[in-house]
C-alpha positions as CSV (number, residue, x, y, z in Angstrom):
1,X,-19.0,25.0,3.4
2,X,-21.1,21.9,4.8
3,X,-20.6,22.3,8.0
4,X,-24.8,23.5,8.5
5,X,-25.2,21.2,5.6
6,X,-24.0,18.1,8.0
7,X,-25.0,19.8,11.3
8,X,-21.5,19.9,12.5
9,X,-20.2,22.9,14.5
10,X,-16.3,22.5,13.3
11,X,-14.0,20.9,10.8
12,X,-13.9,17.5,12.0
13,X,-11.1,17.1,9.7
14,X,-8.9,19.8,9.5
15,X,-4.9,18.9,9.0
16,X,-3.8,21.2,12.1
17,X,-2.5,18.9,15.0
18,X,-5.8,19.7,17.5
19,X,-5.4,17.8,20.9
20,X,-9.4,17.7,20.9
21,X,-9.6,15.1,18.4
22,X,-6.9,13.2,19.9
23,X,-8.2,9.3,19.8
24,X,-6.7,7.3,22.7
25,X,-6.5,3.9,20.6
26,X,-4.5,1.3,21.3
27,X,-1.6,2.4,19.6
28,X,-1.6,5.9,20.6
29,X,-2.4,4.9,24.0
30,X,0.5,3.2,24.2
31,X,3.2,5.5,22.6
32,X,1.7,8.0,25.0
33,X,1.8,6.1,28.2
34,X,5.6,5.1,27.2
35,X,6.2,8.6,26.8
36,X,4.9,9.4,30.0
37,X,6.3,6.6,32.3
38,X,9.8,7.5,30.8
39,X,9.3,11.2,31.3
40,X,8.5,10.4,34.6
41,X,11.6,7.9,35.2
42,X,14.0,10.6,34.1
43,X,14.9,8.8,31.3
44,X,17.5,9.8,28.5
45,X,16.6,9.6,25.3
46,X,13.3,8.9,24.5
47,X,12.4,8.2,20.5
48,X,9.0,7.7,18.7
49,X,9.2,6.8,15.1
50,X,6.3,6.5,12.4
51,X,5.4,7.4,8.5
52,X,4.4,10.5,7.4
53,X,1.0,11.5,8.4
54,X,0.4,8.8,11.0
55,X,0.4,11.5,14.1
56,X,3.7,12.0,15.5
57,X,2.8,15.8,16.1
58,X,-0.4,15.2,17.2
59,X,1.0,12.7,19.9
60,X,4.0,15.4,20.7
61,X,1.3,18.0,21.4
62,X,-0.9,15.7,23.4
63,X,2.0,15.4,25.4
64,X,3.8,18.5,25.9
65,X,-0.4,19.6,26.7
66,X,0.0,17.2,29.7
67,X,3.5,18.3,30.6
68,X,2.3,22.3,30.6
69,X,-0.5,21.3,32.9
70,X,2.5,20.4,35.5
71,X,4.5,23.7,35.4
72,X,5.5,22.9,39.0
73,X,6.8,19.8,37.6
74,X,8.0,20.1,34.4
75,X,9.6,23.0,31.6
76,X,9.3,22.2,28.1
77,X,10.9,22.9,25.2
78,X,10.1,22.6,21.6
79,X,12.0,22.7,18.4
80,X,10.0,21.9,15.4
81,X,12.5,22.8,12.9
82,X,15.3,20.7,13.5
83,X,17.8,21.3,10.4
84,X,20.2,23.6,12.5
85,X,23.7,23.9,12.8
86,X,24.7,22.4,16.8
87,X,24.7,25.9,17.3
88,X,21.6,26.7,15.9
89,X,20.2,23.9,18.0
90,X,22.0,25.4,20.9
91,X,20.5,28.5,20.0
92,X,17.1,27.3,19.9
93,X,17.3,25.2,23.0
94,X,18.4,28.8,24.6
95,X,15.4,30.5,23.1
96,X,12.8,27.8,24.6
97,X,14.5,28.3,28.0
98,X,13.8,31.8,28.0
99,X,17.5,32.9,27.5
100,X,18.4,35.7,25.7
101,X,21.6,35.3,23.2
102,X,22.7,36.7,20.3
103,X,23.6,34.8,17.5
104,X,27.3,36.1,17.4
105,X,28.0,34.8,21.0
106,X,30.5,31.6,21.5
107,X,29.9,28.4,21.9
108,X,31.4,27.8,25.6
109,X,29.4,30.8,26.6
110,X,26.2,29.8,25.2
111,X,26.8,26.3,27.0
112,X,27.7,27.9,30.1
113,X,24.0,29.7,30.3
114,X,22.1,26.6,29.0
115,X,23.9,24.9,32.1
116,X,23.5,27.8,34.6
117,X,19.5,27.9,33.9
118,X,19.4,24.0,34.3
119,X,20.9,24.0,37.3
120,X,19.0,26.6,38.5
121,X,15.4,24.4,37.5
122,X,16.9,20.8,38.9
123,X,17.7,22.8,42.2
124,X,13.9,24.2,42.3
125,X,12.4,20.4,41.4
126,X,12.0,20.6,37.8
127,X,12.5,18.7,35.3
128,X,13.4,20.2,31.6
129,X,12.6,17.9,28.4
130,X,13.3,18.9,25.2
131,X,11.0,17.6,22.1
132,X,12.4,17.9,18.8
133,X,9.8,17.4,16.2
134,X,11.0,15.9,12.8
135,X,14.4,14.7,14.0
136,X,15.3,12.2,10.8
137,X,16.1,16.0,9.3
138,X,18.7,16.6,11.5
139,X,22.1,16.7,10.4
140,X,24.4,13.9,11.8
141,X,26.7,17.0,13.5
142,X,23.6,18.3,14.7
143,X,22.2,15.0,16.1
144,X,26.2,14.3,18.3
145,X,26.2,17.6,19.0
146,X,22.8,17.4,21.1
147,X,24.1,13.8,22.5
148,X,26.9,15.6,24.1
149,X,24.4,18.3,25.3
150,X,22.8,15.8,27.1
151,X,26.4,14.8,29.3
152,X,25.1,17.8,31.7
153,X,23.9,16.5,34.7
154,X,24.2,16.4,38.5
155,X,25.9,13.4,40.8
156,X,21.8,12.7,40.8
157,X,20.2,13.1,37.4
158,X,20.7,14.2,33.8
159,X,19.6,18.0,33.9
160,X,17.3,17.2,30.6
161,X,16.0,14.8,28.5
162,X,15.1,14.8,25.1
163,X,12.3,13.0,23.1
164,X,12.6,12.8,19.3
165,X,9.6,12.5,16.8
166,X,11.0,11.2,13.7
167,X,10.4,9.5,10.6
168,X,11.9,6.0,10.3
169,X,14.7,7.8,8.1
170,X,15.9,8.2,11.4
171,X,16.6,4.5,12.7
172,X,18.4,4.3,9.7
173,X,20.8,7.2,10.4
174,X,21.4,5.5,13.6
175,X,22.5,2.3,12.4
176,X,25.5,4.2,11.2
177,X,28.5,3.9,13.3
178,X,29.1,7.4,13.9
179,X,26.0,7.6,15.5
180,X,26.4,4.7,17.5
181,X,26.5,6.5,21.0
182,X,23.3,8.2,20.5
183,X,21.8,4.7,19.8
184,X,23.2,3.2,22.7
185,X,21.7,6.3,24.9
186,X,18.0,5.7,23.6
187,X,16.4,3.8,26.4
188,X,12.6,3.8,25.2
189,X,11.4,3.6,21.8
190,X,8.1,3.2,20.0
191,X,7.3,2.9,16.8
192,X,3.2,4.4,15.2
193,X,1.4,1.9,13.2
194,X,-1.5,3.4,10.5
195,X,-4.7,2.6,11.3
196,X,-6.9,-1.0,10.7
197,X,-10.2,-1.0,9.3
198,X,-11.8,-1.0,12.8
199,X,-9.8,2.0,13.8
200,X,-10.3,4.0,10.5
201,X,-14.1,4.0,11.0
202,X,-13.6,4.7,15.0
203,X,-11.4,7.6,13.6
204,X,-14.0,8.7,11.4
205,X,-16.7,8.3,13.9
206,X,-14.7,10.1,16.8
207,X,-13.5,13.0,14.9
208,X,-17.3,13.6,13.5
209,X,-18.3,13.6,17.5
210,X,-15.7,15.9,18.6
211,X,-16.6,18.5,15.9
212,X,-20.3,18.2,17.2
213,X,-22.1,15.7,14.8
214,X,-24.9,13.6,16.4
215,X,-26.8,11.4,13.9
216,X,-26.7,8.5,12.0
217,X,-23.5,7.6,10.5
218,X,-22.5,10.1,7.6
219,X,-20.1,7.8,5.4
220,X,-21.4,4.2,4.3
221,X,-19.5,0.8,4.7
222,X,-18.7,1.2,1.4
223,X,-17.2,4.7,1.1
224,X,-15.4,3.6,4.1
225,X,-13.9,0.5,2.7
226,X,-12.9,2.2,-0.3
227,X,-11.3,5.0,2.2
228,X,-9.4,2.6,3.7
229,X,-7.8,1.4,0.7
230,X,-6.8,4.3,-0.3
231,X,-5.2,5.8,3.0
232,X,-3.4,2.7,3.9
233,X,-5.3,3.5,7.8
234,X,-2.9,6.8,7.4
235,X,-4.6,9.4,9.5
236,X,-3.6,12.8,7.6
237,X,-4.7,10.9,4.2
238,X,-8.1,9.9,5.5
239,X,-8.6,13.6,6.8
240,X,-8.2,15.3,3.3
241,X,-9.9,11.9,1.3
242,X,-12.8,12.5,4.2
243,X,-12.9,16.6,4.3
244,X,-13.0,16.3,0.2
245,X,-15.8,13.8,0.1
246,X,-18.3,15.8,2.7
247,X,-17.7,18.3,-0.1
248,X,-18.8,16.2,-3.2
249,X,-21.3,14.9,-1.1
250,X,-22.6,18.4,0.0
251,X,-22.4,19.9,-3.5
252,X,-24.9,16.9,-4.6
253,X,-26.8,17.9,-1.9
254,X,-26.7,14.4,-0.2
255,X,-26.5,13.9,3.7
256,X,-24.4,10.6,3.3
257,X,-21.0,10.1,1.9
258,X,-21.4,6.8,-0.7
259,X,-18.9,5.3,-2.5
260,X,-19.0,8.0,-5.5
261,X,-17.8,11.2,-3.5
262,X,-15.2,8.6,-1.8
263,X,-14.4,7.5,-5.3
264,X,-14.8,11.3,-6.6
265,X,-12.2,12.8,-3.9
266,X,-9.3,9.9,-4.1
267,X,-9.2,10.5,-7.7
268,X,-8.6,14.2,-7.1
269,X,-6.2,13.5,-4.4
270,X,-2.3,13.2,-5.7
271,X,0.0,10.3,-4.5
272,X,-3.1,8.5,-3.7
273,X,-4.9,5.3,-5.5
274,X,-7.5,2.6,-4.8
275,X,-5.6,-0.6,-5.1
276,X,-6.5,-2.2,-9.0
277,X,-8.8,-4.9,-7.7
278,X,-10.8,-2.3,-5.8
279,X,-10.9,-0.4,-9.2
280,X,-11.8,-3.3,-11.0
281,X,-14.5,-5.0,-8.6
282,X,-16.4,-1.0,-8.5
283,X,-16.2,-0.9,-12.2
284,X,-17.6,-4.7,-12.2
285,X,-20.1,-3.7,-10.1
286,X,-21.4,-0.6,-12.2
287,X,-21.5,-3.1,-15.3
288,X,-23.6,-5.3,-13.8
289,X,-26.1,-2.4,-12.3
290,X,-25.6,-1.4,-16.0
291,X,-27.1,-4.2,-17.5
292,X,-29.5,-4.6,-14.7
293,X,-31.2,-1.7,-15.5
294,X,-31.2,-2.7,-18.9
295,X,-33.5,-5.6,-18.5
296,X,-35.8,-3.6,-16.2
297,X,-36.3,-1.7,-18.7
298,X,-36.7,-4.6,-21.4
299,X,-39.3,-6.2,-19.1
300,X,-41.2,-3.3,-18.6
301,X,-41.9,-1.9,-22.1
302,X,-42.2,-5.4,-23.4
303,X,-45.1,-5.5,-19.9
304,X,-46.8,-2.1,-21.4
305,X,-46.9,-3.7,-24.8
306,X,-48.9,-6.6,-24.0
């Protein structure tokens, strides 16, 4: 691999969600700061939205990182697999609680020990919140089924809150008037833009520091440009167009990424294109190095001729 190649210690761009190379920019400075004034406030429902790839999980495990920190404070839960039955969710809720219950047991029994261990944290000072990665998969019984859930409370406080990770498929299921109660009960919401230009190459940078690189800067204005482009600023893109590239660029045995391995690895990439300008202005650009070197060399045996 190129990791000795580059002089870096780790993947600095591995797809797994690693809190490490978590970049506090503006954006995710924000949606995590929301998260944590609400979580703090006791609110209800709490809902972050963004495309695919653009670090919703990374943000949920920065997060729930923070919360685990606290365990005085706070209990978490996690469901990552949403598509459940309101059982299944029940089920699952159960299982992250610590509670033991077999799959056979009823519903009104299974809410009954979900409440009794709720209780039993708000009366010791802590406070449960569930996060439910992936909620736009939910199933709309599913989703009314956990608004209901979240009726349990004291004459104080809710006994849990819930924050949902979702793609914007999910602000579309909301709009529907079944759902309209579970709307109504969101009281902080956030949506995660891709990245700009500027933030693309301080992702780049960042992610190349955490994984222990200390040099010059590895990928050209160029490469980066055209990485850009093609990602759209969407962070789980630019990791695999930016992992494939430090491997064309190591297998030429070069120490900086140029615009060919950027070229080389968004061509092998599926789903992914430079825009046709882009195309059009490289391949410009290579005719005209083309026929530069073509009058070089015109000039210079016509110069040895003499």
């Amino acid at each position: 691999m190129y990791l000795e190649h580059f002089a870096i210690k780790e993947l600095p761009f591995s797809l797994t969600p690693n809190t490490e190379f978590f970049l506090n920019m503006a954006s995710y400075h924000k949606a995590y700061n929301m998260l944590m004034v609400s979580i703090s406030n006791r609110e209800g429902f709490i809902k972050v939205v963004g495309e695919v790839g653009t670090g919703k999980t990374m943000l949920c495990r920065k997060v729930l990182n923070t919360l685990e920190e606290n365990p005085d404070t706070y209990v978490s839960a996690y469901i990552a697999n949403p598509v459940l039955s309101p059982k299944g969710l029940f089920l699952a809720f159960a299982e992250e609680l610590g509670l033991e219950a077999d799959s056979d047991i009823g519903h009104h029994s299974l809410l009954k020990k979900i409440t009794k261990v709720l209780m039993q944290y708000s009366a010791d000072g802590r406070q449960v919140v569930l996060f439910i990665d992936e909620a736009h998969a939910m199933p709309e019984k599913t989703l009314e089924a956990l608004r209901l859930m979240t009726n349990l409370e004291t004459e104080q406080t809710k006994l849990f809150q819930v924050v949902l990770f979702a793609q914007p498929e999910l602000d579309e299921m909301l709009r529907e008037k079944s759902l309209r109660q579970l709307l109504q009960r969101i009281t902080f919401s956030y949506r995660l833009e891709s990245l700009d230009r500027e933030g693309l190459e301080r992702y780049v940078s960042h992610r190349l520091a955490t994984a222990g690189y200390n040099g010059p800067s590895v990928f050209t204005s160029a490469a980066l440009d055209d990485l850009f482009a093609a990602s759209k600023g969407i962070p789980r893109i630019v990791n695999i167009l930016c992992h494939k590239s430090l491997m064309v660029a190591f297998g030429r045995g070069e120490r900086v990424v140029g615009r060919e391995p950027m070229r080389k690895s968004i061509e092998d990439t599926e789903g992914v294109a430079l825009p046709k300008t882009n195309a059009r202005q490289f391949a410009a650009a290579g005719a005209v190095m083309v026929v530069a070197f073509a009058v070089l060399a015109i000039y210079l045996v016509g110069y040895y001729l003499r």
